[in-house]
N, C-alpha and C positions, 0 to 999 in steps of 0.2 A: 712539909706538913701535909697531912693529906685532905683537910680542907681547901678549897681555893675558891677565897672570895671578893678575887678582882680579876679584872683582865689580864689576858696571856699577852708576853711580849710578840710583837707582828715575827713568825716563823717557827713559832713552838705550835705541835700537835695540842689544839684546845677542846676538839669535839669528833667524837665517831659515831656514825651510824648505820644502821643496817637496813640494807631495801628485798623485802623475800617475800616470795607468793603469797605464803600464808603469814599475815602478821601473828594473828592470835595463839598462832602455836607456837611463834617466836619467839613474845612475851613469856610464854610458859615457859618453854624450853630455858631460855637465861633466867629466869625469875627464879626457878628451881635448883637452879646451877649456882647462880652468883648469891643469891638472895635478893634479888632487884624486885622493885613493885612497879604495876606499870600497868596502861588502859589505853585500849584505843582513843585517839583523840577525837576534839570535834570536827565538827564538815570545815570548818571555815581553815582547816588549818590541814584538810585532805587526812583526818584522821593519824595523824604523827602523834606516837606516842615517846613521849619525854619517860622514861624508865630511872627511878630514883634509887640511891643505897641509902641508907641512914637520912633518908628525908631529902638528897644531895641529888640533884640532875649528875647520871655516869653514864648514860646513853640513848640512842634515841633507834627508834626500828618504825619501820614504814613499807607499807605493803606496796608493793609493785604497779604504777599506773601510770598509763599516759595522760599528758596533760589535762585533758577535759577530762579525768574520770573514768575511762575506759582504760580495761584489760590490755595488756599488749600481749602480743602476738609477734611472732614467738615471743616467748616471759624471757625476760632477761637472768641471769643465772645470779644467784644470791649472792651477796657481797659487801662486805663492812668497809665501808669507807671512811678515810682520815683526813680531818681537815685542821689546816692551818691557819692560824691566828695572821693577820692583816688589817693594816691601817687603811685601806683602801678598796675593795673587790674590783673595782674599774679599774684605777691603775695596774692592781697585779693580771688583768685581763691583758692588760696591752702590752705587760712585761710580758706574759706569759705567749702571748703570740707572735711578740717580736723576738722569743726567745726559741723560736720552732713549736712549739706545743700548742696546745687545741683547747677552744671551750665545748664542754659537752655539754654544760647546761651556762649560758650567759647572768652577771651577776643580773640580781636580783632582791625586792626588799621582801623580809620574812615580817608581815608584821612591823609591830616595832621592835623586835628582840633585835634587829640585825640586816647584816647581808652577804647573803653569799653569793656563791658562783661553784660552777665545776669543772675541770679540767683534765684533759691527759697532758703527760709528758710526752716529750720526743719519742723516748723506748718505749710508748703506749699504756703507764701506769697513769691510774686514775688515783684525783686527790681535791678533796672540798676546799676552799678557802672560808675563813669567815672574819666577816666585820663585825664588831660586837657594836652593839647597842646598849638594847636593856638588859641582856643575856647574854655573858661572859663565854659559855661552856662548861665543861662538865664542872661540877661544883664539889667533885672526892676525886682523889687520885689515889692511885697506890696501895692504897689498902684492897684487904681479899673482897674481891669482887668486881673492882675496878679499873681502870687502865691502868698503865705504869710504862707503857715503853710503845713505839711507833718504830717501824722500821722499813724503807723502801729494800725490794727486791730486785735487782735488776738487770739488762743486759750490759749494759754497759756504765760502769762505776761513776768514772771519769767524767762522761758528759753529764750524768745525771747530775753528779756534783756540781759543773760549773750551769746547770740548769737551773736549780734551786737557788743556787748563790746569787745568779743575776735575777730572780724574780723576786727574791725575799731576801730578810738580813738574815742568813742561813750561812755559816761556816764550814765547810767540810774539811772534817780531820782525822789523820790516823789517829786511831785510838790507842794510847798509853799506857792503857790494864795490859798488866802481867797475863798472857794469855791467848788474848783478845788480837797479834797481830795477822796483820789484814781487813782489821773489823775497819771502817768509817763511821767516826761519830760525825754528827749535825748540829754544831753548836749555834746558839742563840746567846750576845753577849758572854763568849765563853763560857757559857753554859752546855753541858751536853743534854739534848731534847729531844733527841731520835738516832734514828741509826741507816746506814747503806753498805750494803753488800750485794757482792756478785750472785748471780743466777747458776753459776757455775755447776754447784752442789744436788740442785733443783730438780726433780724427774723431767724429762723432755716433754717439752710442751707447758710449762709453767709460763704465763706469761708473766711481766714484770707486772709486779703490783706493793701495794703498802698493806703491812700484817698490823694488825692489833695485838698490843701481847695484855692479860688479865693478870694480877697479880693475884695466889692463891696460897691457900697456907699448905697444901698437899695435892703439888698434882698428883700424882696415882690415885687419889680418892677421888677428885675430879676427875678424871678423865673415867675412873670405874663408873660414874653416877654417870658424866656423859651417853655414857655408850649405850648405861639402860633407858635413856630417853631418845636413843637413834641416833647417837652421832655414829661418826666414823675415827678412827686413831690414824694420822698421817704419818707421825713421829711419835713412838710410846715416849712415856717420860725419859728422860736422860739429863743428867749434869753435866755444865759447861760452866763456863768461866764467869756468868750473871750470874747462878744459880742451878735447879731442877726444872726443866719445861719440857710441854708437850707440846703437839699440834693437831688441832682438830678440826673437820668440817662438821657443824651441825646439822640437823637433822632434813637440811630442805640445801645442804651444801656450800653455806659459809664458812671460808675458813677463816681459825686463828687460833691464838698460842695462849697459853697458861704459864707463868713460871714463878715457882717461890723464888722469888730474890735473895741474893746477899748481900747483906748490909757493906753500905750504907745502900740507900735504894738512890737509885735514880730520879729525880722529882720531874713531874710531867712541866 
């Protein structure tokens, strides 16, 4: 369904968001794109903007800053980050260090919505955790505008798998679509909630990271309307074995993917 309004099982992709120089032109730039509504936030909350579809939290963007408020120097480079649903932010802290990987940002309470944390993995991919609270995550899936699919890139499959596995209830499995082999799915409860693959394919110099993919009803139209708001085409549209998708950096260089799905969809 593409409402969701309970909590994510602890290891399913629940919430993504985006940190870029210019927030307000970021807001625009997806608002235009997806049809999302969205406003800079208050101070008490560093101006985080919760970006809605149909009245539903599907994302959050936030403008680049160091702790107190201050610019950083050098800006860090834009980037949509994925986070994972968790019964814990501390515990998977300690998993996540005992397991080789790193906190980039230490859990932390957001208000009362929650709590997160931030991490890289061993192969240096970055990924949010979140502890729900009063605020589950995104509140639409799947439909056009929305997430539908999480996917780690990486250099190395295998560890990454058993990486995930020991820090979360995260299953990694060859994928059984016609197609699709070599692909890894990520299941939660037998469920499939994301996806891992090789770097292999990757231009030189990709480093590992987690893509957001949007679900669209025509990428070629999106991707044409992109481009007239400044994005970039990384991958023009193409059919594969999910669907039709593209891949795109936005206009201040965030990347991520669009792809009409084929039924059934994948539920977030």
């Amino acid at each position: 369904m593409p409402d969701k309004n309970g909590p994510y099982k602890a290891g399913t992709p629940c919430w993504i968001d985006l940190m870029v120089p210019d927030q307000q032109s970021a807001i625009d730039f997806y608002s235009d794109l997806f049809g999302w509504t969205g406003e800079v936030g208050p101070p008490e909350t560093g101006g985080y903007a919760v970006c809605q579809l149909k009245g539903r939290p599907v994302a959050g963007i936030m403008a680049a800053m160091n702790p107190d408020g201050s610019t950083p120097d050098p800006m860090p480079p834009a980037a949509w980050t994925t986070y994972l649903a968790t019964d814990s932010a501390d515990a998977t802290e300690k998993a996540v260090r005992d397991a080789g990987g790193q906190a980039v940002m230490p859990p932390m309470d957001v208000m009362n919505l929650g709590r997160m944390a931030v991490f890289a993995d061993p192969q240096g991919a970055v990924f949010g955790v979140w502890e729900a609270r009063e605020f589950y995550g995104a509140g639409i899936v799947n439909e056009h505008g929305a997430l539908i699919w999480n996917e780690l890139n990486t250099s190395d499959p295998d560890a990454a798998g058993r990486f995930y596995g020991s820090v979360l209830p995260i299953a990694p499995a060859p994928s059984e679509v016609e197609g699709a082999e070599g692909y890894v799915e990520l299941k939660v409860d037998g469920r499939a909630v994301g996806g891992l693959m090789d770097l292999g394919k990757a231009p030189a110099g990709t480093p590992p990271h987690w893509m957001a993919y949007f679900n669209v009803d025509d990428p070629d139209g999106v991707v044409v309307a992109a481009v007239r708001a400044g994005a970039t085409v990384l991958a023009p549209p193409f059919d594969m074995v999910a669907g039709r998708m593209a891949v795109l950096a936005d206009p201040q260089g965030a990347v991520f993917s669009v792809i009409a799905a084929k039924a059934p969809e994948q539920p977030v």
